[in-house]
BANULO-777017 format. One record per residue: residue number from 0; x, y, z of N, C-alpha, C, CB in turn. Coordinates in steps of 0.1 Angstrom, whole numbers. Last residue first. Glycine has a CB too. Layout:
<recs>
@seq = NUM; n_xx = X; n_yy = Y; n_zz = Z; ca_xx = X; ca_yy = Y; ca_zz = Z; c_xx = X; c_yy = Y; c_zz = Z; cb_xx = X; cb_yy = Y; cb_zz = Z
...
</recs>
This chain:
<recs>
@seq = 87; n_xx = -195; n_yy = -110; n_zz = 173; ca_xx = -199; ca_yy = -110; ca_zz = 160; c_xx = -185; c_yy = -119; c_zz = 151; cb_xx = -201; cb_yy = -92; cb_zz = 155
@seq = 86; n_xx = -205; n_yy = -117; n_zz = 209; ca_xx = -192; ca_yy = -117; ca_zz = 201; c_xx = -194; c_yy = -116; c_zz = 182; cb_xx = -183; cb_yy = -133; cb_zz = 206
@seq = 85; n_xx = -226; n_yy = -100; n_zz = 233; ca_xx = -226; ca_yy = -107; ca_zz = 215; c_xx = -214; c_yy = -104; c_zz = 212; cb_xx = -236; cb_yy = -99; cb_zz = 203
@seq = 84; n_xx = -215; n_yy = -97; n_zz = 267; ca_xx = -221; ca_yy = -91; ca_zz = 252; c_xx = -219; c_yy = -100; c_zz = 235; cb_xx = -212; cb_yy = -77; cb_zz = 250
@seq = 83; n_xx = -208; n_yy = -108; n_zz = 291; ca_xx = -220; ca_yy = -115; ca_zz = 285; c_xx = -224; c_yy = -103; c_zz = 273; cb_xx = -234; cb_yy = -119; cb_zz = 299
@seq = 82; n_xx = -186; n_yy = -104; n_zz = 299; ca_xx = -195; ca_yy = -92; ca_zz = 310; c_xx = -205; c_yy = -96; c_zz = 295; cb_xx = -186; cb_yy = -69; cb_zz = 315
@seq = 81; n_xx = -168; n_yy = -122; n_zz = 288; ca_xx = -168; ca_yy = -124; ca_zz = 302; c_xx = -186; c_yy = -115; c_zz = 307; cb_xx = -152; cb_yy = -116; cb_zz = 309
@seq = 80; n_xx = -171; n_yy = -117; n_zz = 263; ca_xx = -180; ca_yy = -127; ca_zz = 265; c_xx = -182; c_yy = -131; c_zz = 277; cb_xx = -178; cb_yy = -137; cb_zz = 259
@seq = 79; n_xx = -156; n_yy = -93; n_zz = 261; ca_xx = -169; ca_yy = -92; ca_zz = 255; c_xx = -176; c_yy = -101; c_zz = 262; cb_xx = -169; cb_yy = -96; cb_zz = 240
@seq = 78; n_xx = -130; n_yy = -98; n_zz = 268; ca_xx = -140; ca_yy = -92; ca_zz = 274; c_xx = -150; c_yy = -91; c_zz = 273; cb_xx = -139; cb_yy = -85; cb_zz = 274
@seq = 77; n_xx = -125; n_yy = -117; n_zz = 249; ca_xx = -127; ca_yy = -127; ca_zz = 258; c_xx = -134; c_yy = -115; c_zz = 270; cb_xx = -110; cb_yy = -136; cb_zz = 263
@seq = 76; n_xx = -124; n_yy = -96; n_zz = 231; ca_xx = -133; ca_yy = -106; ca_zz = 227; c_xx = -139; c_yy = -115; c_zz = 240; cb_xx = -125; cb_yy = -115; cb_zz = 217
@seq = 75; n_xx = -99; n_yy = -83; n_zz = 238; ca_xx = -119; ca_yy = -76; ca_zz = 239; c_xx = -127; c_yy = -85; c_zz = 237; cb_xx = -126; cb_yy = -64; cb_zz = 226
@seq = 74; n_xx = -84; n_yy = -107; n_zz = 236; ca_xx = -87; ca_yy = -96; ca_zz = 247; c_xx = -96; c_yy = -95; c_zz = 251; cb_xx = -87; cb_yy = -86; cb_zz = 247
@seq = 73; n_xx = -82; n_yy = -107; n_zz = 205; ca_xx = -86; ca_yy = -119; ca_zz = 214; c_xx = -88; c_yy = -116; c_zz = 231; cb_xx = -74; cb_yy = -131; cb_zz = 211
@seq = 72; n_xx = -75; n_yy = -83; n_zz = 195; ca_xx = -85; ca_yy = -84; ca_zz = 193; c_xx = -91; c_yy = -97; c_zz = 203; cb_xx = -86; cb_yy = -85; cb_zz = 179
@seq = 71; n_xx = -49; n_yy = -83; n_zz = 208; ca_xx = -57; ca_yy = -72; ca_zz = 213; c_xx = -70; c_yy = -71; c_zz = 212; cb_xx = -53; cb_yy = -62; cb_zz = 209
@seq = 70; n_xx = -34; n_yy = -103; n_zz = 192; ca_xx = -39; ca_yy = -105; ca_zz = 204; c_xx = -49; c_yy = -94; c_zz = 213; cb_xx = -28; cb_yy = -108; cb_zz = 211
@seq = 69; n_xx = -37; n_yy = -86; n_zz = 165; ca_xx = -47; ca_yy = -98; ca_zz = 164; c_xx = -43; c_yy = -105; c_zz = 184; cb_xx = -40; cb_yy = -112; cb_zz = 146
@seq = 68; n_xx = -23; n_yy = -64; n_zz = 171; ca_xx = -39; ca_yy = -62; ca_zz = 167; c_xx = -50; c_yy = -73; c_zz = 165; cb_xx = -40; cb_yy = -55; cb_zz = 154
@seq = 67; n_xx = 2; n_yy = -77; n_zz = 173; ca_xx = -5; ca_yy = -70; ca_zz = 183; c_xx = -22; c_yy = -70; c_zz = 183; cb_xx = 1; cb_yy = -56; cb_zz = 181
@seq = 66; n_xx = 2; n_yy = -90; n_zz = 145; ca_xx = 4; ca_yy = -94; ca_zz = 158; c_xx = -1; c_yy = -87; c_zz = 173; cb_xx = 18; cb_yy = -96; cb_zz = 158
@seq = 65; n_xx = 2; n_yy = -65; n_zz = 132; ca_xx = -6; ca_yy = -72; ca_zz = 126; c_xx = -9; c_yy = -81; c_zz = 142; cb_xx = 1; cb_yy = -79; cb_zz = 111
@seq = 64; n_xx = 30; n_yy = -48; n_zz = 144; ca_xx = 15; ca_yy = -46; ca_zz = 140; c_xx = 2; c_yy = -54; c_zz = 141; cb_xx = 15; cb_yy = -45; cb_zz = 127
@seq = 63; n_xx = 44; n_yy = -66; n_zz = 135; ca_xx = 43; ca_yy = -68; ca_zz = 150; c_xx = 32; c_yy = -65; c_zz = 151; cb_xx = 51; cb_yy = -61; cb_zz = 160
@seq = 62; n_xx = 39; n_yy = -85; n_zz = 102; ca_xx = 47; ca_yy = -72; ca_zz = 110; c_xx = 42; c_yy = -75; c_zz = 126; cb_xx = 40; cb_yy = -54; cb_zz = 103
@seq = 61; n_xx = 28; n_yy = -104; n_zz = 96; ca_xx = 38; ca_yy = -103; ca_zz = 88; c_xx = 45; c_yy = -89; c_zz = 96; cb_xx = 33; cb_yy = -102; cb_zz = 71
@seq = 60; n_xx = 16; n_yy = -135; n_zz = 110; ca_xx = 17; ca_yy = -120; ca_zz = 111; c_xx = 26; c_yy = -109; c_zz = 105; cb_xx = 18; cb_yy = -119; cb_zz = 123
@seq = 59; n_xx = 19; n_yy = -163; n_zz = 102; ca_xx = 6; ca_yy = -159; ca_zz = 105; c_xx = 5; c_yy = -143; c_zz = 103; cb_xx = 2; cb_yy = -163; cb_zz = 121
@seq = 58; n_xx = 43; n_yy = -162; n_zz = 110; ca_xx = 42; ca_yy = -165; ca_zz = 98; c_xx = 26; c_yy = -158; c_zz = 89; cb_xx = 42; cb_yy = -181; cb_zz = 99
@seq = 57; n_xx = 45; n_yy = -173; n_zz = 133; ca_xx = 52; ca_yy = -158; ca_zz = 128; c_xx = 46; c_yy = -154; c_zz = 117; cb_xx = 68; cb_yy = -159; cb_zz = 124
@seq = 56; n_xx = 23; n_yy = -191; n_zz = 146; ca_xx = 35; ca_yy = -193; ca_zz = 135; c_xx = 36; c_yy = -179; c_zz = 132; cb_xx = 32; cb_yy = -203; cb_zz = 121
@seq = 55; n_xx = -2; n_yy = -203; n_zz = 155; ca_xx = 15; ca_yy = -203; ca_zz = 166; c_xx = 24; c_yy = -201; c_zz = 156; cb_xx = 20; cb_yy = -220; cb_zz = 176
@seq = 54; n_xx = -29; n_yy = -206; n_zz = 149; ca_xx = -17; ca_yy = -192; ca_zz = 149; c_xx = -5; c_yy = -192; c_zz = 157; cb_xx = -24; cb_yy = -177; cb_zz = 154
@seq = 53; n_xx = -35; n_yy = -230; n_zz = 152; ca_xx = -28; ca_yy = -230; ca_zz = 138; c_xx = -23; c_yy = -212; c_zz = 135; cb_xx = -41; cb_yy = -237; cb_zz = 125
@seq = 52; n_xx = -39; n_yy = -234; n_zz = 177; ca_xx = -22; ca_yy = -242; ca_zz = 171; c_xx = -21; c_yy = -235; c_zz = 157; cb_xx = -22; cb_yy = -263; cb_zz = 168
@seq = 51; n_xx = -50; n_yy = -197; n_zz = 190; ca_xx = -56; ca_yy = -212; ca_zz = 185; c_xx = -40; c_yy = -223; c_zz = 178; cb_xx = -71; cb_yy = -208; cb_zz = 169
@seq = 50; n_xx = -40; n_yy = -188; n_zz = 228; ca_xx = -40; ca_yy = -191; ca_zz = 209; c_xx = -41; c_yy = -201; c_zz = 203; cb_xx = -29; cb_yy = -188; cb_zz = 202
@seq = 49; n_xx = -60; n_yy = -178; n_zz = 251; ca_xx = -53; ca_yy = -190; ca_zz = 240; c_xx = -51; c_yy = -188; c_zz = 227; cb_xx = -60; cb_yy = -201; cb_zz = 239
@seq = 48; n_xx = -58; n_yy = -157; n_zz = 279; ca_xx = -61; ca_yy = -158; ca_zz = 266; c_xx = -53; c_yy = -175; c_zz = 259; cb_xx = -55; cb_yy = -143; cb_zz = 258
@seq = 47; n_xx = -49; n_yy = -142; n_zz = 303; ca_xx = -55; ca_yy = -153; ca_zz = 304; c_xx = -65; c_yy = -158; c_zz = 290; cb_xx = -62; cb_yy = -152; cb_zz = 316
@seq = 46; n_xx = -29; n_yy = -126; n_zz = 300; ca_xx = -42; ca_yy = -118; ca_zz = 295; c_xx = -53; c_yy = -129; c_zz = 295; cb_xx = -40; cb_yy = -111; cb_zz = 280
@seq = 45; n_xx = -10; n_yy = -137; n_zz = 309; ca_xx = -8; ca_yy = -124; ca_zz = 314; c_xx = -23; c_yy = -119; c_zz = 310; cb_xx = 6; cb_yy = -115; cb_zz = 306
@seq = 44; n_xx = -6; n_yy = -163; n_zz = 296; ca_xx = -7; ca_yy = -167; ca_zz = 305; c_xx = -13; c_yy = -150; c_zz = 314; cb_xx = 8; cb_yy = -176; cb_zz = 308
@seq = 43; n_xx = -6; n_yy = -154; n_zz = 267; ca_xx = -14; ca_yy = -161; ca_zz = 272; c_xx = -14; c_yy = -164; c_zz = 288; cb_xx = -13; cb_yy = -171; cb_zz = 264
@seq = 42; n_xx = 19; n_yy = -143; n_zz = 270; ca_xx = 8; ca_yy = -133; ca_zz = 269; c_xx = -7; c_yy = -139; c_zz = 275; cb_xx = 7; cb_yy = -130; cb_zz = 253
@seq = 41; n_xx = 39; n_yy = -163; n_zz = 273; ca_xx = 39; ca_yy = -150; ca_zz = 284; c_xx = 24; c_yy = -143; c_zz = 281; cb_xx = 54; cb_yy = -138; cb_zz = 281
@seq = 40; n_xx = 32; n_yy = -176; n_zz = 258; ca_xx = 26; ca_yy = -186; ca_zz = 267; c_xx = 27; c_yy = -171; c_zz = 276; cb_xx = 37; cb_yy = -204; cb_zz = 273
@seq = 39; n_xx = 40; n_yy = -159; n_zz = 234; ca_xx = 30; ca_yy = -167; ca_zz = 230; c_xx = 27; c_yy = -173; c_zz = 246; cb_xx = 35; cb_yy = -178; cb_zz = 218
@seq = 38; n_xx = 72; n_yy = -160; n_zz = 240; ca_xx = 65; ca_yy = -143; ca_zz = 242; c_xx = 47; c_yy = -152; c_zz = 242; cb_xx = 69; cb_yy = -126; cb_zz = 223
@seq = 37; n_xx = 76; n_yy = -184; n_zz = 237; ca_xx = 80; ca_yy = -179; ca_zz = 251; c_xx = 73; c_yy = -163; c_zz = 252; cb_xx = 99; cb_yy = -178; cb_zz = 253
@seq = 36; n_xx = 74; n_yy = -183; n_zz = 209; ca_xx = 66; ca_yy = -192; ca_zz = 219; c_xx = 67; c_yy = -186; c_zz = 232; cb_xx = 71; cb_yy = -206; cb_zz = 221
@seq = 35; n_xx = 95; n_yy = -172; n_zz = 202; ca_xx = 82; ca_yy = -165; ca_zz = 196; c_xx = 74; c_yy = -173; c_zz = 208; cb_xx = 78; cb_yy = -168; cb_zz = 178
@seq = 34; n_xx = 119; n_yy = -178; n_zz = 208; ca_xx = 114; ca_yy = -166; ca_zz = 213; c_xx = 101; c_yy = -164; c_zz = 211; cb_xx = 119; cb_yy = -155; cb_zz = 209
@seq = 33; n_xx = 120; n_yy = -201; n_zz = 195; ca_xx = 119; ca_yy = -203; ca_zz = 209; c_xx = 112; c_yy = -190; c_zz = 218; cb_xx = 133; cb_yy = -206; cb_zz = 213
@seq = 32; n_xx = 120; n_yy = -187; n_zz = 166; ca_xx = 104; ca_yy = -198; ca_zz = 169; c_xx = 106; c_yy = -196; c_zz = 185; cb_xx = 106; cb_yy = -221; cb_zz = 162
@seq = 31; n_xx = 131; n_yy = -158; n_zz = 159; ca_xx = 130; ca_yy = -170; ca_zz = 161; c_xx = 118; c_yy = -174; c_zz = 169; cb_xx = 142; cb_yy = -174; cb_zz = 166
@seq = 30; n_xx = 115; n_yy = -135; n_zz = 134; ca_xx = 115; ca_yy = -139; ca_zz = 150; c_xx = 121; c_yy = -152; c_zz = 151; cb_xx = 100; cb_yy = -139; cb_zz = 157
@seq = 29; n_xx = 113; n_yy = -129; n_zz = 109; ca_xx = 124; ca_yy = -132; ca_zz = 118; c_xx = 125; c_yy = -137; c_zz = 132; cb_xx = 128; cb_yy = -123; cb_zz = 119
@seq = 28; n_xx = 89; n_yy = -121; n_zz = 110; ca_xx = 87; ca_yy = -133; ca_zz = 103; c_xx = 101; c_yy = -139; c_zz = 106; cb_xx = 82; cb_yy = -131; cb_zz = 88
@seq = 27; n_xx = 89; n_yy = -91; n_zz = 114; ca_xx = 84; ca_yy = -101; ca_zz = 125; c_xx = 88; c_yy = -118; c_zz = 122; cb_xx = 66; cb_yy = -100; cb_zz = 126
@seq = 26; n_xx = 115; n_yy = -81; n_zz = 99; ca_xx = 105; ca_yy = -81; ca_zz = 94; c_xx = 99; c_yy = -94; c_zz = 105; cb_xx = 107; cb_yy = -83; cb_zz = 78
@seq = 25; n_xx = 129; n_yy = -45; n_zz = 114; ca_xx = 130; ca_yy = -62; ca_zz = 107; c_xx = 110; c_yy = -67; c_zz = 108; cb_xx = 144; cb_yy = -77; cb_zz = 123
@seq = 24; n_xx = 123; n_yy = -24; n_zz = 125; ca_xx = 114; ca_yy = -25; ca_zz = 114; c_xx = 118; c_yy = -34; c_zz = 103; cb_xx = 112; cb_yy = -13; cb_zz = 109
@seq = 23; n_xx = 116; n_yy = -21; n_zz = 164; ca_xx = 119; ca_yy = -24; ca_zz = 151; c_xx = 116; c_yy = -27; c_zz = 135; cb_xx = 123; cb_yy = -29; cb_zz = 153
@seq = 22; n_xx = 99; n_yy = -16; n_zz = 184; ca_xx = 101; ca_yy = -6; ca_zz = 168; c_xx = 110; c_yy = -6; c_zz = 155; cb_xx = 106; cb_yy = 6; cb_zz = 172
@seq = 21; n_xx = 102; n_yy = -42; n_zz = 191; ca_xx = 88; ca_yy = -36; ca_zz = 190; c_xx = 91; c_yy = -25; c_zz = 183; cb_xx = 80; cb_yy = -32; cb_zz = 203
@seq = 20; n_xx = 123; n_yy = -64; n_zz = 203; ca_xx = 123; ca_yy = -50; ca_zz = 197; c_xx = 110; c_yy = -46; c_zz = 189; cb_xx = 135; cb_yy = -50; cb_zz = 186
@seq = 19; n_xx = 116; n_yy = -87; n_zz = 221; ca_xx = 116; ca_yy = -85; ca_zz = 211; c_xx = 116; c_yy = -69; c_zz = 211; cb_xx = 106; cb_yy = -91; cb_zz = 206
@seq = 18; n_xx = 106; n_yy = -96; n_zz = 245; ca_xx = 111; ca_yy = -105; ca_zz = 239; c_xx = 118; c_yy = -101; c_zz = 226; cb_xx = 103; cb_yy = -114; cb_zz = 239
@seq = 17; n_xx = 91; n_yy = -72; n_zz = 262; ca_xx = 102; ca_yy = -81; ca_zz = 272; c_xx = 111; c_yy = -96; c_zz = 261; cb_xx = 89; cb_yy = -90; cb_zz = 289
@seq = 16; n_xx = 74; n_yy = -64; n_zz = 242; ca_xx = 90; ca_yy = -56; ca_zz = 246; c_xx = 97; c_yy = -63; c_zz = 250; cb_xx = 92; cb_yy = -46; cb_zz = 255
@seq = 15; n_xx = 54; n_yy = -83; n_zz = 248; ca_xx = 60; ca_yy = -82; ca_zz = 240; c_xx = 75; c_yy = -79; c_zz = 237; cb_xx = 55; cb_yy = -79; cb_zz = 237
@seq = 14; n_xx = 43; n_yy = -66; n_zz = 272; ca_xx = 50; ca_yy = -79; ca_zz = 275; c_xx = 59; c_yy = -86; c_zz = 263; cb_xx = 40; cb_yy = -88; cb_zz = 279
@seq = 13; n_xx = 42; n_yy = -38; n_zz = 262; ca_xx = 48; ca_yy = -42; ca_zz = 271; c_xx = 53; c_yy = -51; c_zz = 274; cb_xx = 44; cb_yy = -41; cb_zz = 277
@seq = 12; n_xx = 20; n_yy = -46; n_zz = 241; ca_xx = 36; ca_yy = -39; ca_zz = 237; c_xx = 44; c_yy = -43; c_zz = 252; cb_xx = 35; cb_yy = -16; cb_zz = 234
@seq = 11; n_xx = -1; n_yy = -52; n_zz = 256; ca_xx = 4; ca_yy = -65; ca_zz = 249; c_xx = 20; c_yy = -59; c_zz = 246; cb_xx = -7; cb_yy = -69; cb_zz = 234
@seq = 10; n_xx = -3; n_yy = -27; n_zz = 269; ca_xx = -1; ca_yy = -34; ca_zz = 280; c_xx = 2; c_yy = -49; c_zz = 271; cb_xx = -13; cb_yy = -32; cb_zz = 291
@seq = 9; n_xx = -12; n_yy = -13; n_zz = 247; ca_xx = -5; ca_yy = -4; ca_zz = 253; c_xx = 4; c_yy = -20; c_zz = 265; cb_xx = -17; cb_yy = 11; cb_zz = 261
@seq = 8; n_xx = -35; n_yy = -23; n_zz = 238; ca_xx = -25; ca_yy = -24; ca_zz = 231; c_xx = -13; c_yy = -20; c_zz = 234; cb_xx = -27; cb_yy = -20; cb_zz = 220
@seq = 7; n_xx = -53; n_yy = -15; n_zz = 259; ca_xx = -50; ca_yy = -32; ca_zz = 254; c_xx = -36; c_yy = -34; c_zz = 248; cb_xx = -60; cb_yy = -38; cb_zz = 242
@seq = 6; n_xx = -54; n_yy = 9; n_zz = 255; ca_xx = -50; ca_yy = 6; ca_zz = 268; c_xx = -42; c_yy = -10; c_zz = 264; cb_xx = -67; cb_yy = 6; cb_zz = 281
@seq = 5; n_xx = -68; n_yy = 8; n_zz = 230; ca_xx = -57; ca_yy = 16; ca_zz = 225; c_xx = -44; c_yy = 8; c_zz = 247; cb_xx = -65; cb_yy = 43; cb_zz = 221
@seq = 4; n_xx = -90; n_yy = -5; n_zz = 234; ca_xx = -86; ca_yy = -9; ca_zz = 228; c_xx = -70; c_yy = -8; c_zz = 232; cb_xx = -91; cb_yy = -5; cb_zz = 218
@seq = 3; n_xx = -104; n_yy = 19; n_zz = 254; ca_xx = -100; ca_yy = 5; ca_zz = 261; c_xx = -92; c_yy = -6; c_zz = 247; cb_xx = -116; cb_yy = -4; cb_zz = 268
@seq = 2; n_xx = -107; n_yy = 39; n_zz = 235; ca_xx = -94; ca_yy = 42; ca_zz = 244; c_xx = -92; c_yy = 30; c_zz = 252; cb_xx = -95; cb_yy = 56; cb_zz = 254
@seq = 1; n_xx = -105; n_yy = 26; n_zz = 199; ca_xx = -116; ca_yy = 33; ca_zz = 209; c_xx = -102; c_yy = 32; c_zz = 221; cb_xx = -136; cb_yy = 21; cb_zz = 214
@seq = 0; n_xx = -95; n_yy = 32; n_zz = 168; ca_xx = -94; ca_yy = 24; ca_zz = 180; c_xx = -100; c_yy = 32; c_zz = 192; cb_xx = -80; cb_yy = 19; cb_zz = 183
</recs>
């Protein structure tokens, strides 16, 4: 992970924290649904990002891990296409 990645992932843990135990090592797929949404509109609304309906499910991410690395990827992405570079 390059150091604007690692920044990304530094500042998704943060808002995440605010719903959830982040070192914890229950299994994400616990999460209740109300919490999970309410962390899902907080991020989206904090990184001016969308998640597509059919990743609104815990389910989708089997650890926080996984979850982190897939809004961190939707980030760079929306960075990518803001300052006009090829999204692959």
């Amino acid at each position: 992970m390059n150091e604007e990645n690692n920044t990304q992932k530094e500042k998704v843990l943060t808002v995440i924290s605010k719903f959830i135990d982040v070192d914890s090592k229950v299994d994400f797929n616990l999460t209740e649904s109300i919490v999970f949404v309410k962390m899902i509109l907080a991020l989206e609304e904090t990184f001016h990002i969308e998640f597509e309906d059919e990743m609104l499910s815990t389910f989708k991410f089997p650890t926080v891990d996984s979850f982190v690395e897939y809004v961190v990827d939707k980030i760079m992405n929306k960075e990518q296409i803001r300052l006009g570079d090829k999204v692959d």
